[in-house]
LUMMI-785050 format. One record per residue (C-alpha): residue number from 1; residue in one letter; chain; z negated, y, x. Coordinates in Angstrom, 3 decimals. Layout:
N
[NUM,"A","A",[Z,Y,X]],
...
This chain:
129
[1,"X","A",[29.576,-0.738,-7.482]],
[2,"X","A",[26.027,-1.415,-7.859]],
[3,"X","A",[24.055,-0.385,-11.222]],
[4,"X","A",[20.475,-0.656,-11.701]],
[5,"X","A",[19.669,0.886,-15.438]],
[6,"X","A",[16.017,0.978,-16.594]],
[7,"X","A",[14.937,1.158,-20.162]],
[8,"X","A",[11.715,0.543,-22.230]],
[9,"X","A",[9.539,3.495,-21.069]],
[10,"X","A",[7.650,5.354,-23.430]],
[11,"X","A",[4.872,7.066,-24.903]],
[12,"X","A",[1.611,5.270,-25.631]],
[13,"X","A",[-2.356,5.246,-26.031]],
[14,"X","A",[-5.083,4.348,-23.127]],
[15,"X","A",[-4.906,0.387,-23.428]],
[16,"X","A",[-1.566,-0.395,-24.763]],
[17,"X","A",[1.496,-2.140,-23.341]],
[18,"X","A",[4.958,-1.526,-22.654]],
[19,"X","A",[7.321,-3.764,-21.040]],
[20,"X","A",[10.157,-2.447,-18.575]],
[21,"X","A",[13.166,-3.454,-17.634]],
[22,"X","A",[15.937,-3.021,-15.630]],
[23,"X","A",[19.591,-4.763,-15.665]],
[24,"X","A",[21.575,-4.704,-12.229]],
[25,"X","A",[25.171,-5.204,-12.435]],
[26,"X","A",[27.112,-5.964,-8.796]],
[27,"X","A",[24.429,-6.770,-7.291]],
[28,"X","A",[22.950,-10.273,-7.690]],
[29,"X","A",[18.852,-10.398,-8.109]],
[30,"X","A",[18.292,-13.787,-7.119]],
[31,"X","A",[16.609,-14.019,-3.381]],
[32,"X","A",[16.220,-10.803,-3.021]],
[33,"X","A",[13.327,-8.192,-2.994]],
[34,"X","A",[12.957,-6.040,-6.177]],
[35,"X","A",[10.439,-3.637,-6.936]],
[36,"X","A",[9.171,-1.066,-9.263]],
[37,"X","A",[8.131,2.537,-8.116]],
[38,"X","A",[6.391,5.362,-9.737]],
[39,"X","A",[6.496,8.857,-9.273]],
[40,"X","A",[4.202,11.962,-10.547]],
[41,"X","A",[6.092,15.682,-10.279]],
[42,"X","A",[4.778,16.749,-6.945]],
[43,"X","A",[3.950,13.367,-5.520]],
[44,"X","A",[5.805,10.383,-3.033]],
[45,"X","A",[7.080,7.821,-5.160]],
[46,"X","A",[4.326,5.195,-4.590]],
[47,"X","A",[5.496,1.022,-5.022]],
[48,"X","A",[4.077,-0.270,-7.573]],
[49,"X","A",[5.460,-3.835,-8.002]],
[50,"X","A",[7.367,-6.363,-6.037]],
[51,"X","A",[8.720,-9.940,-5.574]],
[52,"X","A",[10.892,-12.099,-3.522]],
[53,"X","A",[11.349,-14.900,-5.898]],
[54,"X","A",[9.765,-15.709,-9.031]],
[55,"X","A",[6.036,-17.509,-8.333]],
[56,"X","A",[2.682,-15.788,-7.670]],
[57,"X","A",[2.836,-16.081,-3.998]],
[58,"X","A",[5.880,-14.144,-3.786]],
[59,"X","A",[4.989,-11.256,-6.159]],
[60,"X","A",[3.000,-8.234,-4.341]],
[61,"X","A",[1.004,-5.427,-6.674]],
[62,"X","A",[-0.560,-2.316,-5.939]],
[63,"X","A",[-4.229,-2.059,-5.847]],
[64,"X","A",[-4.588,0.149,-8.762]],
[65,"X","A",[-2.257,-2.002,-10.646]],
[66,"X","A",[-3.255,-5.796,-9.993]],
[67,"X","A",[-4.563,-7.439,-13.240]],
[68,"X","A",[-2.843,-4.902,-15.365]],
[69,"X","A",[1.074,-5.548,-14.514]],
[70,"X","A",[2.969,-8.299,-13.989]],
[71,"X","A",[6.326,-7.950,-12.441]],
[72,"X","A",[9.238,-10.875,-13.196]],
[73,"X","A",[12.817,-11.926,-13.172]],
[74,"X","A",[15.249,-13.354,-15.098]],
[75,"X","A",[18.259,-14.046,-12.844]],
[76,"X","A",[20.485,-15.250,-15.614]],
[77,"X","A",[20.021,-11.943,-17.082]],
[78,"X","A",[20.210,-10.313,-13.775]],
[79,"X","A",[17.038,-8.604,-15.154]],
[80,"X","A",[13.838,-7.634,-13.294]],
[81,"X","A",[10.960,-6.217,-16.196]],
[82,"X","A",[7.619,-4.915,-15.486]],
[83,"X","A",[5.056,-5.908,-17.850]],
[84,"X","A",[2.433,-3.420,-18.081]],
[85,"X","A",[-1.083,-3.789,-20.366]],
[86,"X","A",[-4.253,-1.947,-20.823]],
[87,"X","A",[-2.261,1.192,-19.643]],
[88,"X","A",[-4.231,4.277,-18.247]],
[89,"X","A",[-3.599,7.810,-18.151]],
[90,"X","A",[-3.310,7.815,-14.899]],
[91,"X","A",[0.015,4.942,-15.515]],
[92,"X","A",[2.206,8.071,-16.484]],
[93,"X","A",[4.944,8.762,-14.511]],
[94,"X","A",[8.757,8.089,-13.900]],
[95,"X","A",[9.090,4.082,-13.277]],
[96,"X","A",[11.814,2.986,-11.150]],
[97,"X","A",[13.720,0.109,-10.303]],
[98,"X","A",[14.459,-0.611,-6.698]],
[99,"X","A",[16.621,-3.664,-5.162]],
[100,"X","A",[16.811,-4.102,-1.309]],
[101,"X","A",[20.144,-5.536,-0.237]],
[102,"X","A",[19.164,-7.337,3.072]],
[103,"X","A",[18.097,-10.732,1.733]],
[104,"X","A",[14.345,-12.291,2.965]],
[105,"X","A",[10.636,-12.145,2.440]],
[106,"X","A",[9.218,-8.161,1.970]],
[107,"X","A",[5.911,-9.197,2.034]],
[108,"X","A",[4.954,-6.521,4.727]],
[109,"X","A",[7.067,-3.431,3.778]],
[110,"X","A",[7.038,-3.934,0.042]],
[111,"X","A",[6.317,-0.621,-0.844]],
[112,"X","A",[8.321,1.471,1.607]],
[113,"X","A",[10.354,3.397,-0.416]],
[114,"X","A",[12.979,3.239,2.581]],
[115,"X","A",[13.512,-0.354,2.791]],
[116,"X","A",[14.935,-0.636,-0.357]],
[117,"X","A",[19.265,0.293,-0.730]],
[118,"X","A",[19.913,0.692,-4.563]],
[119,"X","A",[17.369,2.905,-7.409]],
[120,"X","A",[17.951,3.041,-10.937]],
[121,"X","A",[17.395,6.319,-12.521]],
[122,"X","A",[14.334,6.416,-13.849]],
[123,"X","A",[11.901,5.571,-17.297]],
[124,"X","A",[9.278,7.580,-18.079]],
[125,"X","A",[5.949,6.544,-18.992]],
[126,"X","A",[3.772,8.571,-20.724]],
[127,"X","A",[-0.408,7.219,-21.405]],
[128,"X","A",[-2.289,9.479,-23.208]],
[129,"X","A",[-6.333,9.477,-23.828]],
């Protein structure tokens, strides 16, 4: 049975950090495509994150994201965090943890919610002015 279990969500001010991360049991991270989603009440969860394997050229960000985050793996851990600085406001929402079973590149479809098979449950992130 696959697990993904997100912790390290929070509440904090315009311009701090908070790192997130989420351990996966039965499924193995390595070569696959893990992301990080967010969702707002009364919103589509919106992809935030993503990589194949560890390295620059296989990590993909969101626009509104890119400078701010940096997504990573530790596949001895079985871990994938989401590093997240000079947070914003408009940051909060619930953070999730997404793993795609079908192995290969997701370079084109990163952030299509329905191309990924397992979701953890959810941190919440809360940024406030």
């Amino acid at each position: 049975q696959v697990q993904l279990v997100e912790s390290g969500g929070g509440s904090v001010q315009a311009g701090g950090s908070l790192r997130l991360s989420c351990v996966s049991s039965g499924f193995d991270v390595g070569s696959r495509c893990m992301g990080w989603f967010r969702q707002v009440p009364g919103k589509e969860r919106e992809g935030v994150a993503a990589l194949y394997t560890t390295g620059s050229r296989n990590t993909y960000y969101a626009d509104s994201v890119k400078g701010r985050f940096t997504i990573s793996r530790d596949i001895a851990k079985n871990t994938l965090y989401l590093q997240m600085s000079s947070l914003r406001p408009e940051d909060t929402a619930m953070y999730y943890c997404a793993a795609r079973e079908s192995g290969g590149i997701c370079n084109t479809f990163w952030f299509r919610r329905d191309k990924y098979t397992y979701w953890g449950q959810g941190t919440q992130v809360t940024v406030s002015s």
